[in-house]
N, CA, C and O atoms as CSV, one atom per row, in Angstrom:
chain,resi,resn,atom,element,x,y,z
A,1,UNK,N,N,-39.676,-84.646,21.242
A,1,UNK,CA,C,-40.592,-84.475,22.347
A,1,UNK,C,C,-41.283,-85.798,22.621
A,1,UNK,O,O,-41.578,-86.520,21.669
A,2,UNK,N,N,-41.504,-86.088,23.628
A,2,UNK,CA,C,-42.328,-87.194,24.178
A,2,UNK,C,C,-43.791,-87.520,24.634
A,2,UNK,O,O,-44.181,-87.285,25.778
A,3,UNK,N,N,-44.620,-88.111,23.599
A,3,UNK,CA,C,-45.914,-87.730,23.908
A,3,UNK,C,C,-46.230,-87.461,24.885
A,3,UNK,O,O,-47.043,-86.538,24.931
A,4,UNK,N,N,-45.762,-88.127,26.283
A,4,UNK,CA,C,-46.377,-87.885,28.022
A,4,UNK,C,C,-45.148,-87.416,28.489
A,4,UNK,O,O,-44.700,-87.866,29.543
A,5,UNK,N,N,-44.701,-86.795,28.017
A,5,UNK,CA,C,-43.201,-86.196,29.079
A,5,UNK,C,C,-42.457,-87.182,28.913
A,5,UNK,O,O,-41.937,-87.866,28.032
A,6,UNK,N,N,-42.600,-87.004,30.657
A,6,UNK,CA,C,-41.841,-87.714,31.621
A,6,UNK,C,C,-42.208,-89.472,31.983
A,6,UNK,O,O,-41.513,-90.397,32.402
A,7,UNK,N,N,-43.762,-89.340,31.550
A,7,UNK,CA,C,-43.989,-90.621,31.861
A,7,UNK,C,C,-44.208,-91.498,30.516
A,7,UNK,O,O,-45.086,-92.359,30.559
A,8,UNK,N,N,-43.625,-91.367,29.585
A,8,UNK,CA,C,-43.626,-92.012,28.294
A,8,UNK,C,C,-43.396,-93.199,29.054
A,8,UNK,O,O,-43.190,-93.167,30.267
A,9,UNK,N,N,-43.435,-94.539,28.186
A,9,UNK,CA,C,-43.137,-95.610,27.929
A,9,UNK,C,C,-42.236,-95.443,27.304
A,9,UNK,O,O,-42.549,-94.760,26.328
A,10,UNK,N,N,-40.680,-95.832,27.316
A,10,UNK,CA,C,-39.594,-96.224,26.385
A,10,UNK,C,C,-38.922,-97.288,26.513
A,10,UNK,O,O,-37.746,-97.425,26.175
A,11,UNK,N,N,-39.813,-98.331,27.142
A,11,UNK,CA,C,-39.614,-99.715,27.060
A,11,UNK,C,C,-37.942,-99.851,27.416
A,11,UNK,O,O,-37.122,-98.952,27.601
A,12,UNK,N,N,-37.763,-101.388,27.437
A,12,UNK,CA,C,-36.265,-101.873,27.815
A,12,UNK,C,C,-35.124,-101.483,26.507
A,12,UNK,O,O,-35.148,-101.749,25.306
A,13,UNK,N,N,-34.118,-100.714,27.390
A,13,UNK,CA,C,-33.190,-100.208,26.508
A,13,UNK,C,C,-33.511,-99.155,25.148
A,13,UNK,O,O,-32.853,-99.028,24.115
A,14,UNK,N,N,-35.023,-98.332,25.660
A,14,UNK,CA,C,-35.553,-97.490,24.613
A,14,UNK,C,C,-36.064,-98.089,23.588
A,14,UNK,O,O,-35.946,-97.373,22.594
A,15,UNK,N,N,-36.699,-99.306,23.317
A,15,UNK,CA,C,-36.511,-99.784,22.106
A,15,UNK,C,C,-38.025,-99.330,21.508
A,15,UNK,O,O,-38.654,-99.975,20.669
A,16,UNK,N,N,-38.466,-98.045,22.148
A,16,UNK,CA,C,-39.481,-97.756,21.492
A,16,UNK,C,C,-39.519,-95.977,21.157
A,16,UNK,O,O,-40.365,-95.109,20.939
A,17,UNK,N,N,-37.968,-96.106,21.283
A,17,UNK,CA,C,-37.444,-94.400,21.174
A,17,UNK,C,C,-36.842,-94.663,19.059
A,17,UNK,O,O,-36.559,-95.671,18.412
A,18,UNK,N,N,-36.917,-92.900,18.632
A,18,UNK,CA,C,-36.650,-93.001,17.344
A,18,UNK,C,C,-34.728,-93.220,17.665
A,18,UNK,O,O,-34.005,-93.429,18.639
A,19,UNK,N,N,-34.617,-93.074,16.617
A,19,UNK,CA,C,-32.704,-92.783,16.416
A,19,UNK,C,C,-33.029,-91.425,16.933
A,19,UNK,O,O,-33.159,-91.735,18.117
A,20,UNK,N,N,-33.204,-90.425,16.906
A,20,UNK,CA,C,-32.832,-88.508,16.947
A,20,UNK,C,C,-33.143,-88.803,18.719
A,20,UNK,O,O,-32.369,-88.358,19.567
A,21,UNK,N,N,-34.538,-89.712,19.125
A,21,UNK,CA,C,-34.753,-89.556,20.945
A,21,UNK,C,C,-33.667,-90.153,21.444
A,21,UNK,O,O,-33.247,-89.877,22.568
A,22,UNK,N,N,-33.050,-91.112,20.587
A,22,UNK,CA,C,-31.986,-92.346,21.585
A,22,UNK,C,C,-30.372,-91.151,21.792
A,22,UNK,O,O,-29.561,-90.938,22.693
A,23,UNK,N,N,-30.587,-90.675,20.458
A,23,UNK,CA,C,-29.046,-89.963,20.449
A,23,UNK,C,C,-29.391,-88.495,21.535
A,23,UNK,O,O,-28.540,-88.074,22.319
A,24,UNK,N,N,-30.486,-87.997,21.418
A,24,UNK,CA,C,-30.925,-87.229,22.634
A,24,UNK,C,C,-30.628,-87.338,24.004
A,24,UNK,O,O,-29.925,-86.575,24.666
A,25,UNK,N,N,-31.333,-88.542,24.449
A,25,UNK,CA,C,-30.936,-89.134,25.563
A,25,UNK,C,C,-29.660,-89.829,26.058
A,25,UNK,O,O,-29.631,-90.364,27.166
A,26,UNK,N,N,-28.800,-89.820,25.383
A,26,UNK,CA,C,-27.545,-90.208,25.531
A,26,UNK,C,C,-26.636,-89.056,25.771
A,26,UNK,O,O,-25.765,-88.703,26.567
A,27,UNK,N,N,-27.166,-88.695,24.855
A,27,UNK,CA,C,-26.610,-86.725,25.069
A,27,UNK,C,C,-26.760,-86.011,26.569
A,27,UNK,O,O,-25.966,-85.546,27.387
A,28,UNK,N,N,-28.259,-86.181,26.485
A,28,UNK,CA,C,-28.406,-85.548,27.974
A,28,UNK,C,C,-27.760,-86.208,29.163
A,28,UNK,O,O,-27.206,-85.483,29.988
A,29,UNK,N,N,-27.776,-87.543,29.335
A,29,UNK,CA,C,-27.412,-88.293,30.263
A,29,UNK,C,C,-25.432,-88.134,30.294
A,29,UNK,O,O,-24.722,-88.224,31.295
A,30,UNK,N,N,-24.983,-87.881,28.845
A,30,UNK,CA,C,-23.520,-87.390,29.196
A,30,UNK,C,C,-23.114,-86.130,29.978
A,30,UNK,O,O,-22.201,-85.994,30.793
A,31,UNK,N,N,-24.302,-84.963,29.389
A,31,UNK,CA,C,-24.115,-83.986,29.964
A,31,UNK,C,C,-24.905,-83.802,32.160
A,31,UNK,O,O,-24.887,-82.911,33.009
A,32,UNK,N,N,-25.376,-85.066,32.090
A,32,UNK,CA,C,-25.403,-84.623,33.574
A,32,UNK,C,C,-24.347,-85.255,34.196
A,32,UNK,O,O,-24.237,-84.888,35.366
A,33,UNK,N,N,-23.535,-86.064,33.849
A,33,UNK,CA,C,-22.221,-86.007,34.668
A,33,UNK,C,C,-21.331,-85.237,34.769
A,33,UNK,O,O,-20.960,-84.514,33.844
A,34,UNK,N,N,-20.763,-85.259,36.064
A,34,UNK,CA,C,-19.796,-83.941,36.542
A,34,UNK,C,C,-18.544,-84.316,35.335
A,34,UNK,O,O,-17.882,-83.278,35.296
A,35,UNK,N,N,-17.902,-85.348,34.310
A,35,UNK,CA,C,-16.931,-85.514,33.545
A,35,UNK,C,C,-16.386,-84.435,33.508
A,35,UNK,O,O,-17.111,-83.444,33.600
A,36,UNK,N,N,-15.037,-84.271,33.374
A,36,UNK,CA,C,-14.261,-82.963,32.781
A,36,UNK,C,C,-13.881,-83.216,31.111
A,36,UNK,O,O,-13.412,-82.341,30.383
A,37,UNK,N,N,-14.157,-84.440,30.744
A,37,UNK,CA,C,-13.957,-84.678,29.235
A,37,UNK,C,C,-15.648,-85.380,28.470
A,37,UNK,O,O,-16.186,-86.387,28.930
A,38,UNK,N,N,-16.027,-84.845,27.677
A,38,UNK,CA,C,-16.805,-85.221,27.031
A,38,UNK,C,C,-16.683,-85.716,25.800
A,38,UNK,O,O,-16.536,-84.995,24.813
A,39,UNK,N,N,-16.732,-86.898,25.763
A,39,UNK,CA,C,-16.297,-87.496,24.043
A,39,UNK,C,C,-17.638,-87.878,23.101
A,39,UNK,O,O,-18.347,-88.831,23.425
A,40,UNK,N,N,-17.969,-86.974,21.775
A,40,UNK,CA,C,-19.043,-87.289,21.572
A,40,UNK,C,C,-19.015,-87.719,19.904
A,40,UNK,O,O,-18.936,-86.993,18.914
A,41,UNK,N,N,-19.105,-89.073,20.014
A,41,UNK,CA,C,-18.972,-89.863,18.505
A,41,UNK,C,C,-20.172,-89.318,17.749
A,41,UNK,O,O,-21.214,-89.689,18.288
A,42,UNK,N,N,-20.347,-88.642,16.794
A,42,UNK,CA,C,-21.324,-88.164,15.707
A,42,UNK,C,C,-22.712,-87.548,16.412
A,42,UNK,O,O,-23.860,-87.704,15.998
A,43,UNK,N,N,-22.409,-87.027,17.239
A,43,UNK,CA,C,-23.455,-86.364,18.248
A,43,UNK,C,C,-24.936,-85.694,17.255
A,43,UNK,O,O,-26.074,-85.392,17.615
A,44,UNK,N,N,-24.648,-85.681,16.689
A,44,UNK,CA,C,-25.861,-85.112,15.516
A,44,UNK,C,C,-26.381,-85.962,14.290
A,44,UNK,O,O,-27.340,-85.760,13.545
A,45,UNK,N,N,-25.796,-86.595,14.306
A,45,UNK,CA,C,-26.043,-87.876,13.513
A,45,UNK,C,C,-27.554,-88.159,12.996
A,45,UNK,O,O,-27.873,-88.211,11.808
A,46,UNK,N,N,-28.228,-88.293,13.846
A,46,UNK,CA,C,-29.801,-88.749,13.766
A,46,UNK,C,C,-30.238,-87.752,13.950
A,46,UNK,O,O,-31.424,-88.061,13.835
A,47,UNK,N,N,-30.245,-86.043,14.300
A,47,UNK,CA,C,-31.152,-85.185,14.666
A,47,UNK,C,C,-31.586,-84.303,13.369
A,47,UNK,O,O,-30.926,-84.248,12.332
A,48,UNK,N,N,-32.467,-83.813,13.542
A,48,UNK,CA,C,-33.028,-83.010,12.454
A,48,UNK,C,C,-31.954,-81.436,12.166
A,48,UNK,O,O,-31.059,-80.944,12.853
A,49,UNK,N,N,-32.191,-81.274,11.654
A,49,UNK,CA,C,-31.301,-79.594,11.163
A,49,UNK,C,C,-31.201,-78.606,12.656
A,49,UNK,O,O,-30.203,-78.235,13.274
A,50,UNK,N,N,-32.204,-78.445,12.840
A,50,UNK,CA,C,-32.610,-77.309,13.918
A,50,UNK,C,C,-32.056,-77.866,15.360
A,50,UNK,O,O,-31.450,-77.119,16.128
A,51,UNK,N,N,-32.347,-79.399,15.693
A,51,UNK,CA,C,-31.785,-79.897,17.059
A,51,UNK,C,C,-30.224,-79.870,17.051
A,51,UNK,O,O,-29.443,-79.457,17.908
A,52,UNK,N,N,-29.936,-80.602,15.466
A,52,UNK,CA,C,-28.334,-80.487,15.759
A,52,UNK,C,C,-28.140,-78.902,16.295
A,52,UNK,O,O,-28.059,-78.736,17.512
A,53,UNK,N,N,-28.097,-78.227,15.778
A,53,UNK,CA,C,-27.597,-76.837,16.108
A,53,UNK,C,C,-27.995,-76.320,17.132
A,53,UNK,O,O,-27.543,-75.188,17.306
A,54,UNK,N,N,-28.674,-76.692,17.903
A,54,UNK,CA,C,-28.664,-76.721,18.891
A,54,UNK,C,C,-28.132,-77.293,19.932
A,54,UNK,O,O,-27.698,-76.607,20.857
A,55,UNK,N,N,-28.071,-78.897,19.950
A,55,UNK,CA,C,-26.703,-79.596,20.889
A,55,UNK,C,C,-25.129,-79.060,19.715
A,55,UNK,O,O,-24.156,-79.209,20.454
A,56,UNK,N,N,-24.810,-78.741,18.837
A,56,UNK,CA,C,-24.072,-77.851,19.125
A,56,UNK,C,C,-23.467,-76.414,19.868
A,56,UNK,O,O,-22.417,-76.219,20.481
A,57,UNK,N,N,-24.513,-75.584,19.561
A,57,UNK,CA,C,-24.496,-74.998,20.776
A,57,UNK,C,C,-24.442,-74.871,21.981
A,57,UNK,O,O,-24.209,-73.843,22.617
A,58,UNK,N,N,-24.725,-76.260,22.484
A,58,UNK,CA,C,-24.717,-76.523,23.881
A,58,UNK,C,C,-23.738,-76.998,24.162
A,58,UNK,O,O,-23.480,-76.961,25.365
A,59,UNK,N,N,-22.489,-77.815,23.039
A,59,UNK,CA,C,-21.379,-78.371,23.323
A,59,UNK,C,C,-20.134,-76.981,23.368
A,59,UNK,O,O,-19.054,-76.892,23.951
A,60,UNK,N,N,-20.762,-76.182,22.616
A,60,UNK,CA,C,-19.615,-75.189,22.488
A,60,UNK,C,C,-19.984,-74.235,23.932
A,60,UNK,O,O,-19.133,-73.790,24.702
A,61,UNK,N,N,-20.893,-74.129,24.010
A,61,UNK,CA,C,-21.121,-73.679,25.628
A,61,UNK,C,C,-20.607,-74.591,27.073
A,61,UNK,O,O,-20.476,-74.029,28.161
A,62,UNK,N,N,-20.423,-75.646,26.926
A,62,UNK,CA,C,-20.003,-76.471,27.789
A,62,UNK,C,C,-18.367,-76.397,27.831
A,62,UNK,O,O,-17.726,-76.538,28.873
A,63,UNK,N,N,-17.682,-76.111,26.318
A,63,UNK,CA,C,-16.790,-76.072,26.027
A,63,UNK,C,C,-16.137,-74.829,26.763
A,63,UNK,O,O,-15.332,-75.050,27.668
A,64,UNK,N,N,-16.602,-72.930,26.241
A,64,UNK,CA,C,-16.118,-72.176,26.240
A,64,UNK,C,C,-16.518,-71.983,27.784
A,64,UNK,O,O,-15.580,-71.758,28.550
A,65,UNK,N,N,-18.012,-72.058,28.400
A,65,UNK,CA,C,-18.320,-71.659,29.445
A,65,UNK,C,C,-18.069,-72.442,31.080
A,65,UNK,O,O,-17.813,-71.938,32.174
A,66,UNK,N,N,-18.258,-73.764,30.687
A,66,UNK,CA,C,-17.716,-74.760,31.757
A,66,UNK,C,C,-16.610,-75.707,31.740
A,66,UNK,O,O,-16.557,-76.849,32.198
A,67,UNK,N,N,-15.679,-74.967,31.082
A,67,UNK,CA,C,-14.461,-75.362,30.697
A,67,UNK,C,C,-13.929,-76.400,30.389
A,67,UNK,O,O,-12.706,-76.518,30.307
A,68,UNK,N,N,-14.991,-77.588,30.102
A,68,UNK,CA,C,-14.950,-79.058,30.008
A,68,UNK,C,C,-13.879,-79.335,28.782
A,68,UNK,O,O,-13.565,-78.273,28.242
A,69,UNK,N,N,-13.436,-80.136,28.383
A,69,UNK,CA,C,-12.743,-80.459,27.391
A,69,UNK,C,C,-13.919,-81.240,26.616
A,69,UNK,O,O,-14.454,-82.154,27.243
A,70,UNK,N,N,-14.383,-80.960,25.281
A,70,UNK,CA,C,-15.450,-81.296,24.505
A,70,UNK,C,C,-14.336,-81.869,23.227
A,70,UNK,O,O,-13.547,-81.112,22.660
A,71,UNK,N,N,-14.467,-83.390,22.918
A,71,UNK,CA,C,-14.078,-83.763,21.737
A,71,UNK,C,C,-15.285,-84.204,20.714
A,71,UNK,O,O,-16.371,-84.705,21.005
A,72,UNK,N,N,-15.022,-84.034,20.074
A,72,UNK,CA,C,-16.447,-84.482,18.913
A,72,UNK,C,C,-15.858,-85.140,17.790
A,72,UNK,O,O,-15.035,-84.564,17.078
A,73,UNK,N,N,-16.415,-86.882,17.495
A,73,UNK,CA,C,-15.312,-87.082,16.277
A,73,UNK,C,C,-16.890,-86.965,15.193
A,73,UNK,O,O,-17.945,-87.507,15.522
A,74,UNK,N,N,-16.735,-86.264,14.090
A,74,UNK,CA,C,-18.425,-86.361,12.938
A,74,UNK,C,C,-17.459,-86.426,11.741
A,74,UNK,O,O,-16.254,-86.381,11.493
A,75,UNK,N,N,-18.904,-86.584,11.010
A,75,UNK,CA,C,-18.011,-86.436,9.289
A,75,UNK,C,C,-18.925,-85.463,8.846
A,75,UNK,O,O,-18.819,-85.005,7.708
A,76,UNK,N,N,-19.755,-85.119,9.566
A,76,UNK,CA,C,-20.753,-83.155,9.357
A,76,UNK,C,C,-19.516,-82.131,8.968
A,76,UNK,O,O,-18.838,-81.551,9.816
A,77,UNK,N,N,-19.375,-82.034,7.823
A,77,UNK,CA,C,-18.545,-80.234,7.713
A,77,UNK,C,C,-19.124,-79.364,8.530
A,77,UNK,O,O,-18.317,-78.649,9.126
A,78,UNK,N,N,-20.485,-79.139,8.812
A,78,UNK,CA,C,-20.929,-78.046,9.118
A,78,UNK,C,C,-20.741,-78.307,10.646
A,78,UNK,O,O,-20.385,-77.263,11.191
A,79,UNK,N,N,-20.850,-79.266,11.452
A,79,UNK,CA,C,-20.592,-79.620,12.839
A,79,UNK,C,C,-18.542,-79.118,12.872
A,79,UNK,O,O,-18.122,-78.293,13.682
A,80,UNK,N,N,-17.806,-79.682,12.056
A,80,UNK,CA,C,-16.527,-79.194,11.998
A,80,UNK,C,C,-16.285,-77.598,11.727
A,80,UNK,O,O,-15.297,-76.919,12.009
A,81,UNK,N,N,-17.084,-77.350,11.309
A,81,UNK,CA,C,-16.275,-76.337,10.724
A,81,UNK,C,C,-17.134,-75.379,11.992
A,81,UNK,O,O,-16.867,-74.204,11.741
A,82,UNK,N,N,-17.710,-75.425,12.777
A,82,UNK,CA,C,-18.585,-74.755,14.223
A,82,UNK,C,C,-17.497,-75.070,15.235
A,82,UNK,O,O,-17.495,-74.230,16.136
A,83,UNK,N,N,-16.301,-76.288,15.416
A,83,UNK,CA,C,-15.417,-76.160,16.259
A,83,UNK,C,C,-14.467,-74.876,16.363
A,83,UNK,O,O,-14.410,-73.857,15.676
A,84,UNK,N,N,-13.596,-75.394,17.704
A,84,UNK,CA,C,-12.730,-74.594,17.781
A,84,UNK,C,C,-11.429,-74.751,17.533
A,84,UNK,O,O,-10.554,-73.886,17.602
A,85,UNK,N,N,-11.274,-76.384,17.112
A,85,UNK,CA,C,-10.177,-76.397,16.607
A,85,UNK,C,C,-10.521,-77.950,15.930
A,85,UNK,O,O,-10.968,-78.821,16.676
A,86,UNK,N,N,-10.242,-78.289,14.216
A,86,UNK,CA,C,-9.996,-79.487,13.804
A,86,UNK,C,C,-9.017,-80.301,13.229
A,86,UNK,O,O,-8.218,-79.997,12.344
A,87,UNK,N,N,-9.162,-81.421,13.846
A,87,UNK,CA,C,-8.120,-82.426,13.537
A,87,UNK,C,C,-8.759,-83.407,12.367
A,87,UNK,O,O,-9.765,-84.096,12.540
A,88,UNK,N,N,-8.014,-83.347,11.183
A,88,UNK,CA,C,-8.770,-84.063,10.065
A,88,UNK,C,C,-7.963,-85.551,10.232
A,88,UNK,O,O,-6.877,-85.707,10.791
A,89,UNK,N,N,-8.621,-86.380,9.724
A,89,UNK,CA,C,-7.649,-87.674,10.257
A,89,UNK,C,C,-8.765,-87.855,8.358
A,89,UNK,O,O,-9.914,-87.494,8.104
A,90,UNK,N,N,-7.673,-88.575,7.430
A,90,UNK,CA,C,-8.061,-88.652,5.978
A,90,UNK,C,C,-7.554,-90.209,6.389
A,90,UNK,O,O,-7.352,-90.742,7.481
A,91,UNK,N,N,-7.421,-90.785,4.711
A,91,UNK,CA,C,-7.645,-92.366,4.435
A,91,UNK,C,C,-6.205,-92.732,5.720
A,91,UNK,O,O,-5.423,-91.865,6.111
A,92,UNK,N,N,-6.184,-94.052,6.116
A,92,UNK,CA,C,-4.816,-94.554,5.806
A,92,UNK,C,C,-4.423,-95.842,5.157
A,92,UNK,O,O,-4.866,-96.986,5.261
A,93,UNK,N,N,-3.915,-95.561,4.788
A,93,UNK,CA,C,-3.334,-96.798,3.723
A,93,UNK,C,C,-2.057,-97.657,4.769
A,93,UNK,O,O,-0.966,-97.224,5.138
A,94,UNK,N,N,-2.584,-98.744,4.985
A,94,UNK,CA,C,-1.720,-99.554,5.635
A,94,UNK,C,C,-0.527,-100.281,4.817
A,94,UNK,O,O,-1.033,-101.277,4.301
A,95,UNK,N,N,0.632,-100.213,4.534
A,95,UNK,CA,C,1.560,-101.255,3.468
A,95,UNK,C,C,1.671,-102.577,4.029
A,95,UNK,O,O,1.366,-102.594,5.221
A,96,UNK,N,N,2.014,-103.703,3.542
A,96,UNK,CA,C,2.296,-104.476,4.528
A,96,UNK,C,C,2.298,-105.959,3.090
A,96,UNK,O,O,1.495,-106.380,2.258
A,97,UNK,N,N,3.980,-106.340,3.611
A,97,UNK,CA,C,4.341,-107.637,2.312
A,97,UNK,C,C,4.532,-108.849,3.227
A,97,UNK,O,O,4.877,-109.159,4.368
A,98,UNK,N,N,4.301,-109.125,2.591
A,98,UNK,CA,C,4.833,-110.930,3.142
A,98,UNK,C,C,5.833,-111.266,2.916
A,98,UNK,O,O,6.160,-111.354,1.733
A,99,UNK,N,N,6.826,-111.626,4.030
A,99,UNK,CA,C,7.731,-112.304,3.697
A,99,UNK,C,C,8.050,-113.413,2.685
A,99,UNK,O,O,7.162,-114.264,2.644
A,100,UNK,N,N,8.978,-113.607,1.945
A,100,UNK,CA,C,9.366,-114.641,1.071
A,100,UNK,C,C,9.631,-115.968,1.952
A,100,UNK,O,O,10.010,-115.951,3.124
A,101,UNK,N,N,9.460,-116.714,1.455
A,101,UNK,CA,C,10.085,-118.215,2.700
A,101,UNK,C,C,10.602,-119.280,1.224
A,101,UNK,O,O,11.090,-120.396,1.409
């Protein structure tokens, strides 16, 4: 929440917003574009217990109800395991020799 709303001060580029307001506002500002794909890198990351689960909820509503295509990449089990479908992507181990000369 924002001490004055709407008319907070959040200075140039927010730099007087916490981590949980910045990832907020990024959030909201994705969700007011008309996008048909929403890509959301660790969307819960910085929020407290109660907010995440809540912009979860709002992604799975965007998902099931406004048919958007919602990707979410987290390392939250509990954010994964609330999808509707996961893709685990584990270590990769790259090989790679050097030629002899």
């Amino acid at each position: 929440e924002m001490a004055l709303g709407y008319d907070t001060v959040v200075g140039e580029r927010g730099v007087t917003l916490s981590g949980g307001q910045k990832q907020r506002v990024a959030i909201a500002r994705a969700l007011a574009s008309d996008a048909k794909v929403l890509l959301a890198d660790e969307p819960t990351g910085n929020l407290d217990e109660a907010t995440a689960w809540d912009v979860i909820d709002l992604l799975k509503h965007i998902a099931h109800e406004e048919k958007k295509c919602v990707i979410v990449v987290t390392h939250s089990k509990e954010l994964a395991q609330a999808a509707d479908e996961v893709i685990h992507i584990g270590s990769i181990h790259a090989a790679s020799s050097k030629p002899n000369f």
